[in-house]
N, C-alpha and C positions, 0 to 999 in steps of 0.2 A: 504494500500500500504506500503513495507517496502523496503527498502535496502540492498539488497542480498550481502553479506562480499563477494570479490573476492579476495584471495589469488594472481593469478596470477598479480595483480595490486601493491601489493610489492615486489612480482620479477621484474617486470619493472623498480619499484624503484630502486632495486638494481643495475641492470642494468644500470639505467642511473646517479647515483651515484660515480660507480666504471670507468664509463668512462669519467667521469670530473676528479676523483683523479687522474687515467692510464695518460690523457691527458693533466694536471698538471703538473704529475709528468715526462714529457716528455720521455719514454721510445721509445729508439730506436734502429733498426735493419739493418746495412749495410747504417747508413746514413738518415735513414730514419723514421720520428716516427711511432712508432705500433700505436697510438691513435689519429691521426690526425685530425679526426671530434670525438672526443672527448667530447669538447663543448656542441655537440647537447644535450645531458644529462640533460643540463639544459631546452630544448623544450620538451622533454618528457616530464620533471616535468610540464613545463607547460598546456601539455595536460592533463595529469591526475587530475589536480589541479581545471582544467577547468571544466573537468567531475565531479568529489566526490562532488565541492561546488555545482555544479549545480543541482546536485543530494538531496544534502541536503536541500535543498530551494524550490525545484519544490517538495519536497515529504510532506514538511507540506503547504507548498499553497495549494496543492492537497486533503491533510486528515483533517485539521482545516481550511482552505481558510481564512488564515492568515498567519501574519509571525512577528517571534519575533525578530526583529535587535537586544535590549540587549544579549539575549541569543546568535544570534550569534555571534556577536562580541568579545563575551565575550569565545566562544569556542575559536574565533582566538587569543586571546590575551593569551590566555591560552596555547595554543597549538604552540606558533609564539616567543611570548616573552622574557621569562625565560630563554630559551638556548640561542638566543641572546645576551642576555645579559651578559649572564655569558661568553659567549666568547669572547666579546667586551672587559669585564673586564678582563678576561685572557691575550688578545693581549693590551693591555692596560698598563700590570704589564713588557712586555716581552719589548716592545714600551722604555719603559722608561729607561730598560736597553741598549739597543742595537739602537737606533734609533738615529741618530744626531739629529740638530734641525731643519731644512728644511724639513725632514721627517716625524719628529713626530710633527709639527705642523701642516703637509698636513693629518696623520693618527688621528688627534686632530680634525681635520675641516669634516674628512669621519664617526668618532665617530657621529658627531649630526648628520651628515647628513643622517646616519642608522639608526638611534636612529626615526629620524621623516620623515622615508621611501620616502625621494626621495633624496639616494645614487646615484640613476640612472642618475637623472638629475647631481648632482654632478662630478661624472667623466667625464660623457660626457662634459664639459662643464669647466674642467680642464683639457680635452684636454688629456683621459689618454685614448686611443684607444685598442678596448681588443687583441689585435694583437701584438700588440708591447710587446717587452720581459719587457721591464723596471716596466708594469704593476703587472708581476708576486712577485715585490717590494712592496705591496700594501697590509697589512695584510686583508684589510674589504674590497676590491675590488670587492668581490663574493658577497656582500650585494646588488648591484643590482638587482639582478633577485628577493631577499626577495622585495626589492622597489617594482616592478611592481607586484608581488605577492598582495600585503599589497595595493596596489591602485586599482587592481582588487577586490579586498576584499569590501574596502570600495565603488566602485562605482558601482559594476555590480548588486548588490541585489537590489537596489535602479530600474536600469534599469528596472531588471526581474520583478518588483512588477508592476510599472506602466504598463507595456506590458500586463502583466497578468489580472491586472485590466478589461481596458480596451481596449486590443487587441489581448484577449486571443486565440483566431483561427488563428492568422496569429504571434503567436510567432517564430517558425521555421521559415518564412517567414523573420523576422526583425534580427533573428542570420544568416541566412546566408548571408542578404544583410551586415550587418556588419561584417561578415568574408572577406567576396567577397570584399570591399571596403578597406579592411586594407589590402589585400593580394596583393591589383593590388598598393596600397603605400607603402609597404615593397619593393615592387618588383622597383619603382622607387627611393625610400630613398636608397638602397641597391648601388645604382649607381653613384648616386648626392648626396647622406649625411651619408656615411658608417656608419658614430660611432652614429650618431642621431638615427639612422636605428635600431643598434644591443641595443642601449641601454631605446630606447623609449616605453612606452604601446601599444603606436598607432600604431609601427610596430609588436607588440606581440599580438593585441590583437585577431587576428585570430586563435593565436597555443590554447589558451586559451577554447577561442570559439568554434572550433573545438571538445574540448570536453565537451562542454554544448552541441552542436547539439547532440552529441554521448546519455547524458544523457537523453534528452527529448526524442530520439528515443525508446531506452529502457524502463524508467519507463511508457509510451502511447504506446508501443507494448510487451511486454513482452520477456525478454530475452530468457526464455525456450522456450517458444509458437516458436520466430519466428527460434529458432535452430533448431525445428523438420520441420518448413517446406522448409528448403532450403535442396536440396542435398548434401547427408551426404556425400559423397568425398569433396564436398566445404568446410564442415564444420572441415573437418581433415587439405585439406592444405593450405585453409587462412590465420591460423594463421600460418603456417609453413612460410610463404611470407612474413606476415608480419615482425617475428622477422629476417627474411633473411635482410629485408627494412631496419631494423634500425642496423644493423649489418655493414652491407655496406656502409652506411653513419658515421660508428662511425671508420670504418680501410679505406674509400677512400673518405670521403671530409675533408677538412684543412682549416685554417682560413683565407685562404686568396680566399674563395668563396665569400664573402660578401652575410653574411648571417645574419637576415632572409630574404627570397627571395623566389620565385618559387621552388629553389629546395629546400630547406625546406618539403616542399609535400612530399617528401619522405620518411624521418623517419617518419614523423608525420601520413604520409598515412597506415604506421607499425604498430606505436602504438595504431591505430584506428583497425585495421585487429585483430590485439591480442583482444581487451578489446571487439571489438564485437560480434568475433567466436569463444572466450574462450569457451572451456568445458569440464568437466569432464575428458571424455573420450578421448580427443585428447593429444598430446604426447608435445605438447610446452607450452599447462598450465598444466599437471604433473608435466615440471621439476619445471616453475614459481613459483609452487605451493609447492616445496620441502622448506621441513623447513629451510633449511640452507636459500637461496634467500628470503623468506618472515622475517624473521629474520634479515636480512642484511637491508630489505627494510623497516624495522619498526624503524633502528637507523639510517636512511638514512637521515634525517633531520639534527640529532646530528653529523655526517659522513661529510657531505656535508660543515657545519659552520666548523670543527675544522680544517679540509685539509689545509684551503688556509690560514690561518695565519701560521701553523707550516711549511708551505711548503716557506712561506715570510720569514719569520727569518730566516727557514735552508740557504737558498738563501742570504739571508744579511751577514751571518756569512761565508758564501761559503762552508758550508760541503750539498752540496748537489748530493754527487756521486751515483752512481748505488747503495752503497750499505748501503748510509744514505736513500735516497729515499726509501729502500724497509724499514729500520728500522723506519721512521716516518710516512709509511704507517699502521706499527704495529702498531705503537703508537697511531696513531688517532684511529683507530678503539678502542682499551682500552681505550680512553680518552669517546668515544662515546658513549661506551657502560654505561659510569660511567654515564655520560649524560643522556641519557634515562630511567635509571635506579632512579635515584636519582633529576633525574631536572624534564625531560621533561611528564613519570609520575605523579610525586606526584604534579604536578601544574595544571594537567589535572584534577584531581582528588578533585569535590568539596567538598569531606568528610574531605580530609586533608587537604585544603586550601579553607577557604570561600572566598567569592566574597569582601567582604569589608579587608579580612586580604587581598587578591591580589592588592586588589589596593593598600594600602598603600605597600606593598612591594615593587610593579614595581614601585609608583611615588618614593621611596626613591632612590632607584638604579638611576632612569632618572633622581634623580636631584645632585645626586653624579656623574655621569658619564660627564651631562652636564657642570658642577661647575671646574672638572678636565679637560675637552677639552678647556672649554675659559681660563680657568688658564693659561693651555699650549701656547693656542696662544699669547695671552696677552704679556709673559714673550716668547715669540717667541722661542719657543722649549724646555724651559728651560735649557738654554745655560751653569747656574753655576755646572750642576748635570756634564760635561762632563769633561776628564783629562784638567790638565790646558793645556798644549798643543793643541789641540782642540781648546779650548778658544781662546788663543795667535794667531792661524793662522787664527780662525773666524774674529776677529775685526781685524787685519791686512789687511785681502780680504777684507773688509766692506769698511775701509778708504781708500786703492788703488782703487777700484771701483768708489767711490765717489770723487776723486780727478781728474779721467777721464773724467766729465762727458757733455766734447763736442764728444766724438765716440759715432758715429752714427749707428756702425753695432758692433755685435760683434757675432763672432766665438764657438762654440761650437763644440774642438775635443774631441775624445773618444770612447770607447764601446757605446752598445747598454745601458749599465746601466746609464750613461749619459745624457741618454732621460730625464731622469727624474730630471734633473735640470732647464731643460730650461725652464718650466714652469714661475720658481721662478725668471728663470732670467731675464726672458721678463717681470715677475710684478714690479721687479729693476727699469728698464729700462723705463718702463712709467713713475717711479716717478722723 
């Protein structure tokens, strides 16, 4: 049994890459943004994500009826890590220039919390909701969907082993019930716990899933076998419907669907319509399949990490007009390619990085990276690095604050970027 390479499945990439940056980069027309479900971009990823690991792991339980955790893990770490980091450390360098200290002590606390993948539980949980503009402040913000990526990683191979063991006729059976089960708690977290909702596994782990059932259908029926037996007008405009599905969901839903949820179903119902009536011959994995889209979809990874911190800074700094937006659009993509080229490559690659050089690589970075985020906190933002003015009004606020401290309520006017104080001000406030 092996693994049929689909091109069409890095055009999806791109696809759902370029409609997180569009959707970022808030492009609008008469008022209105071109990219509005946008976002979903990131549930594509998680479909395909769900399919390829699934795929890797049902095909050696299948051919050696075993399975090697180091090995995998060690592809993930391989394949996960490096670029990572190197971006962490990028926004890291940029952080220190540009960031007060309430910021880069909050970008100091999202550092470890990416670093030991549950960024997800962090936001959520400082209350930074992916809806709100103040969030687009947040250089590693996007690190949550690596979070539930990276805990999918480590929990679902563990699942699929024991199933397989001993419950191997009724696997399809126990993924859809745990699709079914997270779909009908998406569908009520969506309502009663919006940001627990968008930011938790337990509401993701159906989009996931979804492409694990995709994968076991496939490698236990065969993808050519079962293309020749359905009618071949099906097989031309399935996928035609499909990428209609996720089209439609990426220019007419917006983030204040609260999603994921029922309609979710829909892009995701696309992404499944593409990856399963892909073929040859049909005319929407031709174009998927064009080198430029597969291309784009191979530094989709590298694409994806550099956006949201260039796109935070440009934002902090306020040159983010129509026509920096399209220049830091250029930018990541060269920054990406340098990426992939140069990172995300030669780390994949056990000839030019052995397993014991990787490790001491990545523990040296994770304990540099870790060493400068508690530093930062510690010295709470590192308040000496900013003009002394800066200084002079920080401990000024500091002592009027604390000279008030029988008011019971306090006020918070301003813009939407203001959001992002109160956080800090309500931690004040308790003490």
């Amino acid at each position: 049994m092996r693994i049929v390479y689909q091109p069409e499945i890095d055009g999806l990439r791109a696809i759902a890459v370029f409609s997180v940056i569009f959707y970022h980069s808030n492009f609008t027309l008469f008022n209105k943004s071109l990219f509005s479900g946008g976002f979903l971009g990131v549930d594509i990823f998680f479909v395909i994500s769900g399919y390829l690991i699934t795929s890797i792991i049902l095909k050696e339980i299948y051919t050696t009826n075993s399975f090697s955790f180091e090995n995998f893990y060690e592809r993930r770490v391989r394949r996960i890590i490096p670029a990572l980091l190197f971006v962490i450390l990028f926004s890291l360098f940029f952080s220190y220039i540009i960031l007060l200290s309430e910021p880069f002590v909050d970008f100091s606390k999202s550092i470890i919390s990416s670093i030991f993948f549950i960024s997800n539980f962090y936001f959520h949980y400082t209350h930074n909701l992916y809806s709100q503009e103040h969030v687009l402040l947040k250089p590693l913000l996007h690190t949550w969907s690596l979070s539930i990526e990276e805990q999918f990683y480590i929990f679902f191979p563990i699942f699929l082993i024991i199933i397989t063991k001993f419950f191997k006729r009724y696997l399809f059976i126990f993924l859809s019930a745990v699709v079914l089960i997270s779909i009908l708690f998406s569908q009520y977290s969506s309502i009663h716990h919006p940001s627990f909702n968008f930011y938790q596994i337990f509401s993701r782990a159906f989009e996931l899933l979804l492409g694990s059932l995709l994968s076991y259908y496939v490698l236990n029926n065969g993808k050519v076998v079962r293309v020749r037996k359905f009618n071949r007008i099906l097989n031309q405009i399935l996928p035609t419907i499909g990428i209609l599905l996720i089209f439609f969901s990426i220019f007419f839903f917006n983030d204040k669907d609260l999603l994921p949820s029922f309609y979710s179903l829909i892009p995701l119902s696309g992404v499944c319509l593409v990856i399963l009536f892909s073929n040859e011959n049909e005319i929407v994995t031709k174009i998927l399949s064009n080198k430029i889209f597969v291309f784009f979809g191979l530094i989709s990874y590298s694409l994806y990490l550099f956006h949201y911190p260039i796109f935070a800074f440009s934002r902090r700094l306020e040159i983010f007009n129509a026509y920096y937006k399209i220049l830091f659009i250029f930018f990541t993509i060269m920054i990406s390619v340098l990426s992939y080229y140069f990172i995300e490559k030669p780390f994949r690659d056990k000839r030019f990085i052995s397993s014991k050089k990787l490790f001491f690589i990545l523990l040296s970075f994770f304990l540099i990276l870790i060493s400068c985020s508690l530093y930062v906190i510690k010295e709470e933002g590192i308040k000496k690095r900013l003009p002394q003015i800066f200084q002079t009004k920080l401990k000024e606020t500091n002592v009027k604050f604390y000279q008030n401290e029988n008011l019971q309520k306090v006020a918070l006017i301003g813009d939407s970027h203001s959001r992002s104080l109160g956080y800090y001000l309500n931690e004040k406030i308790k003490k």
